[in-house]
N, C-alpha and C positions, 0 to 999 in steps of 0.2 A: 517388979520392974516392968513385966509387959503392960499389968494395969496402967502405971501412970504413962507408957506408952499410946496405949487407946485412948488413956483420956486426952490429952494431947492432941492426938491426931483429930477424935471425933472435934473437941474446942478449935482447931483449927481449921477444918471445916465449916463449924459454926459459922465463927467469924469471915471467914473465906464467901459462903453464902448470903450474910448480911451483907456482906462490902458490894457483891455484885447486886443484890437486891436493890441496897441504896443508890448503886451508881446507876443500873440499867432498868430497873423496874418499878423505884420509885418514883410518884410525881417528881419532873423536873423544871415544868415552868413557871416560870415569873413575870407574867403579864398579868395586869388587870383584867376583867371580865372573864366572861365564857368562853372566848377564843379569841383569835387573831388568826390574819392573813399572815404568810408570810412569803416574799416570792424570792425566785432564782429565775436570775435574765439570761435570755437565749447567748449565742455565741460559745464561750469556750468558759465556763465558769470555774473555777479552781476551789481546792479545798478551805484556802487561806480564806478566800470570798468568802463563803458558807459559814465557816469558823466565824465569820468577822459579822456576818449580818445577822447569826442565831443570836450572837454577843449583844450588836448596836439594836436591835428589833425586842432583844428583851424576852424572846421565846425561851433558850434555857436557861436554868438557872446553874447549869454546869456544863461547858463546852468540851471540856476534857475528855469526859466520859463519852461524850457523843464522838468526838476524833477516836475516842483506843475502840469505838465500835466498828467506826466505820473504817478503820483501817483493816480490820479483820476480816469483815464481807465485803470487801473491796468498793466498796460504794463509790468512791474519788475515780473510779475509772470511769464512771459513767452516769455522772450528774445528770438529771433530768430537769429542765428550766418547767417552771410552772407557778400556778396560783396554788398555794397549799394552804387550808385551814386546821390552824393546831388549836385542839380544844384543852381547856383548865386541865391540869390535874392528869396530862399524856405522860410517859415514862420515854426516854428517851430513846429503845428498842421502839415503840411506838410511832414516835418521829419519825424513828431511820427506817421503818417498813412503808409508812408513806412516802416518806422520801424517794428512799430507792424503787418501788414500783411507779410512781409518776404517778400517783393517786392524785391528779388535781382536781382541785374544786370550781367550777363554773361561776361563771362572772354574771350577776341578773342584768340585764341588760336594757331598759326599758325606755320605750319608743312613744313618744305623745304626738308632737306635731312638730314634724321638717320643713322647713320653708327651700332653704339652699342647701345642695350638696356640703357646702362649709361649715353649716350647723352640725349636719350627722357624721363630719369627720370630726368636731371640736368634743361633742359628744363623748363619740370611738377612742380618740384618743385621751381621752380622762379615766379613762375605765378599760381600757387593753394595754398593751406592753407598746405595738406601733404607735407612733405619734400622732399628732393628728396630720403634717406634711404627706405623711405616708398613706392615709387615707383618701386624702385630698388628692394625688398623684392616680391612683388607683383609679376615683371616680372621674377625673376629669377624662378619663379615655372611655367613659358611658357614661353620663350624668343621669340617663334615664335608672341608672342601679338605684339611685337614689329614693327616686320616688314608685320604685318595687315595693315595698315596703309595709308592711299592716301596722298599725301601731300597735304596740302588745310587750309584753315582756319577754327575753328570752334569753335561757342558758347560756352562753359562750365561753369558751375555755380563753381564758387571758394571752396566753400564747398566740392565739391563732395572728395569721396573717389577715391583712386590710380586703384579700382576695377571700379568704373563706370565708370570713366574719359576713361579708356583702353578700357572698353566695349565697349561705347559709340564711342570710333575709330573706334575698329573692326564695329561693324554694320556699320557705315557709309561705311567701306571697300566692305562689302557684299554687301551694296546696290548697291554701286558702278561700283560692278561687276557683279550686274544683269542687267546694264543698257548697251543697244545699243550690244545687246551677246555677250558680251566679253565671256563668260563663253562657251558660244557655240563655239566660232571660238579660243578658248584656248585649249578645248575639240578635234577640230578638226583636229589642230596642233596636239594633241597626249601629251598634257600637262592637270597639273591643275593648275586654280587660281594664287597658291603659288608657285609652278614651272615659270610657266612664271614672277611674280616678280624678280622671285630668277635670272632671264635671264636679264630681264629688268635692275635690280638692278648694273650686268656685266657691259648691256651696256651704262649707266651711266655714270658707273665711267669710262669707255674708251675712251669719246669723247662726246661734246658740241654740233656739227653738229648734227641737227633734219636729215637733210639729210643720213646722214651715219647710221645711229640709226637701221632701217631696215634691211640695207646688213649686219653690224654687229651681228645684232641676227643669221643671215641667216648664216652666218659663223659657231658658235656657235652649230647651230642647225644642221649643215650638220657633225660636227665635233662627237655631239652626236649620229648621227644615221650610221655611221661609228664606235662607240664606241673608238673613238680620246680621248685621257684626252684634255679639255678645254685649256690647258696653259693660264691662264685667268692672264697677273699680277697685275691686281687688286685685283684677290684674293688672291695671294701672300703678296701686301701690308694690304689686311686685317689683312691674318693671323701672323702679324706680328704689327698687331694697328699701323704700320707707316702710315700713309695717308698723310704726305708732302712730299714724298719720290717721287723726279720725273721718278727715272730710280731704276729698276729692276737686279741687280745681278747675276749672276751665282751662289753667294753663298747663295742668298735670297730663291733660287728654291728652297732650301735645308731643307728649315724651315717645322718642322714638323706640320702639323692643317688639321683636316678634310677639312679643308678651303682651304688648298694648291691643285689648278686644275692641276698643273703640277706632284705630288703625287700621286694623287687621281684622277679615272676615276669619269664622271656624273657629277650631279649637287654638289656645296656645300649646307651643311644641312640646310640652309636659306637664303636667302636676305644678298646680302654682303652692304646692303643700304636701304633706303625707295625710288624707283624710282621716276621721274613725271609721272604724267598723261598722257603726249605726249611722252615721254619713253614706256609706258607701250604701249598704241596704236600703237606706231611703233614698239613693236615688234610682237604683235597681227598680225600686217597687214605686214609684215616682206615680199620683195620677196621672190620668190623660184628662189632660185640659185645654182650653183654647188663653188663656190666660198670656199674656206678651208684655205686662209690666209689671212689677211691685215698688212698692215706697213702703220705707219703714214707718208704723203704725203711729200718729199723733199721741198715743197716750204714753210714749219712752218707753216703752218696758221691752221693747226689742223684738215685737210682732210687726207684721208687714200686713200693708191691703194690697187685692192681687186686681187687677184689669185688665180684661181686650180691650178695651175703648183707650184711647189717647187722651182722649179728651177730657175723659171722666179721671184718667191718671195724673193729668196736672193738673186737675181740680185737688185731686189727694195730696199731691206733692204740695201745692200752696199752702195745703191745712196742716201737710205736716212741717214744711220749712214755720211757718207762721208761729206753730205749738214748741218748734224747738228754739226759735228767735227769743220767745217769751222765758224757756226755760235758762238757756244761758243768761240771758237781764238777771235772774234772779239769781240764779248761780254768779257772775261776776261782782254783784255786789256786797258776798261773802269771801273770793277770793276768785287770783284771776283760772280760767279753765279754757282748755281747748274744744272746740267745737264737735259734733259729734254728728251720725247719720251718712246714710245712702241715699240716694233716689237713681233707681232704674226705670 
C-alpha cells in the first residue's frame, strides 16, 4: 500500500514538474525570426494592456502562464514602460525577468544630415515613444540644439524624453569636440566650436569632394577676413527651404532671411546643416590660401577651379556655364532635366 503510495506521489510530481516546465521554462514564443521588439507605453500601463499586447504583437504563445507568473512576483504593481527585445525560443520566466527589471534594449539612432530642427524631430519621433510635436516644442525654445549635433550613430533608450534624447546629442557633440583639439585649432582659426559647424555645414552642402572641402572653407574664410558677404547659395537655398533646387537665380538673391549670405555680411545665425565628421576636420585643417572664388569644374564631375583674380574667375565661370549649357542640349534631348551647378 505505501509502495503504490510513493508511486503516486513520486508520478505526481513528475507530472507536476513537467506542467511547470512547459508553462514556465519552455520556449513560448510565436513570432517569426530571431526576435522582436516589443514595447510598454509610459503613463499608467495595466495588466489587461500587457496581457493584450503579448497577445496582439505575437510574442507568447501562451498569455496564461505568463499572468499566474506574474501575479505571483507581483510584477502588475510596477510595470516598467520600455523598448524590450525578446529573442526566439525565451521561456516565459525569461520575459517576466526582463520585464520586471526594465531590461531595455536601446534604440540605434542614426544621424546623416539635418537641414531643419523639423527634420530631426520627424526623425526622433519615428523611432522614440515622444512624437515628433514634442520634439519640435522642445527645440523651438534653442534651435541651435539642433545643429549640436555629430552625425554618427547612437544608443538611446526609446523611453527617453525630447529633453534627454537632445542632451544626450549635445554631450556627445562636446565630447566630440574635445577630442584630438578641435577646440584648440578652431580657437586658433579665430572661430568657435559652432562657427566652424556653421562653415562646415556651407561646405557640405557645396560639394561631395573630400578633396575640395579644405580650399572651400579657405575661400569662405579669406572672404570673412576681408569682410566679403559669403555669397554662399546654399544659404540662399536654405533660406528659401528649397533644397532640390540645383541652380540659384538672380531672383533667389533676393529672398529676404538672416540666412541669405548674399544679403547679409558673416556667418548665418547657425548651421545651414548637421556637417560630417570628415567636413568638420577639413575645415579645421583647411589650407591657407589667398584664393576668394571657386566655380564648379567644366568637366561635371563635381570639382571646382579656385581664384584670387576676378577676372580670371569669370573667365572660368564662362567655361563652365558654356560646358554645362551644352550638357543640358544633350541631356533634354533624351528627356526633360533640371539644370545644375554653382558659381561663386
Amino acid at each position: 500500500m505505501l509502495l503504490k503510495i510513493f508511486k503516486l506521489v513520486v508520478l505526481l510530481l513528475l507530472v507536476g514538474a513537467v506542467t511547470v516546465w512547459f508553462l514556465f521554462f519552455k520556449s513560448n514564443t510565436q513570432f517569426a525570426g530571431n526576435q522582436k521588439a516589443f514595447y510598454i507605453h509610459s503613463g499608467t500601463p495595466t495588466a489587461t494592456e500587457v496581457l493584450a499586447s503579448l497577445e496582439k504583437d505575437s510574442i507568447l504563445s501562451n498569455t496564461g502562464s505568463f499572468k499566474l507568473a506574474a501575479d505571483r512576483i507581483g510584477y502588475w504593481k510596477n510595470i516598467k514602460p520600455g523598448r524590450y527585445v525578446i529573442k526566439r525560443n525565451m521561456s516565459v520566466l525569461d520575459v517576466l525577468r526582463k520585464l520586471k527589471n526594465g531590461q531595455q534594449d536601446p534604440v540605434n539612432f542614426t544621424i546623416v544630415k539635418i537641414r531643419v530642427p523639423e527634420d530631426l524631430a520627424k526623425m526622433a519621433g519615428r523611432k522614440f515613444e515622444p512624437d515628433s510635436l514634442a520634439f519640435v516644442e522642445y527645440l523651438e525654445k534653442d534651435i541651435t540644439r539642433a545643429y549640436k549635433i555629430i552625425p554618427d550613430t547612437y544608443s538611446l533608450l526609446w523611453t527617453n524624453s525630447p529633453e534627454k534624447t537632445i542632451t544626450r546629442l549635445n554631450e556627445e557633440y562636446e565630447e566630440w569636440w574635445a577630442k584630438n583639439d578641435r577646440k584648440v585649432k578652431a580657437k586658433s582659426l579665430g572661430y568657435s566650436a559652432f562657427e566652424i559647424m556653421t562653415i562646415a555645414s556651407i561646405v557640405e552642402e557645396e560639394t561631395n569632394r573630400q578633396e575640395d572641402k579644405g580650399k572651400i572653407a579657405s575661400v569662405y574664410m579669406n572672404r570673412l577676413k576681408i569682410n566679403m558677404p559669403l555669397q554662399a547659395d546654399p544659404t540662399v537655398r536654405f533660406s528659401k527651404r528649397d533644397f532640390k533646387a540645383h541652380r540659384v537665380y538672380f531672383k533667389d538673391l533676393k529672398t529676404q532671411s538672416d540666412y541669405n549670405t548674399y544679403l547679409n555680411r558673416g556667418l548665418p545665425p547657425t548651421p545651414i546643416c548637421t556637417p560630417s565628421q570628415a567636413t568638420i576636420d577639413a575645415v579645421l585643417d583647411a589650407p591657407k590660401t589667398d584664393y576668394i572664388y571657386f566655380v564648379a569644374h567644366p568637366d561635371l564631375t563635381g570639382g571646382s577651379v579656385f581664384n584670387k583674380d576676378y577676372s580670371q574667375h569669370q573667365k572660368d565661370a564662362k567655361i563652365y556655364q558654356d560646358s554645362l549649357t551644352a550638357w543640358l542640349k544633350r541631356k533634354a534631348e533624351k528627356e526633360p532635366v533640371k539644370d545644375s551647378g554653382n558659381t561663386q
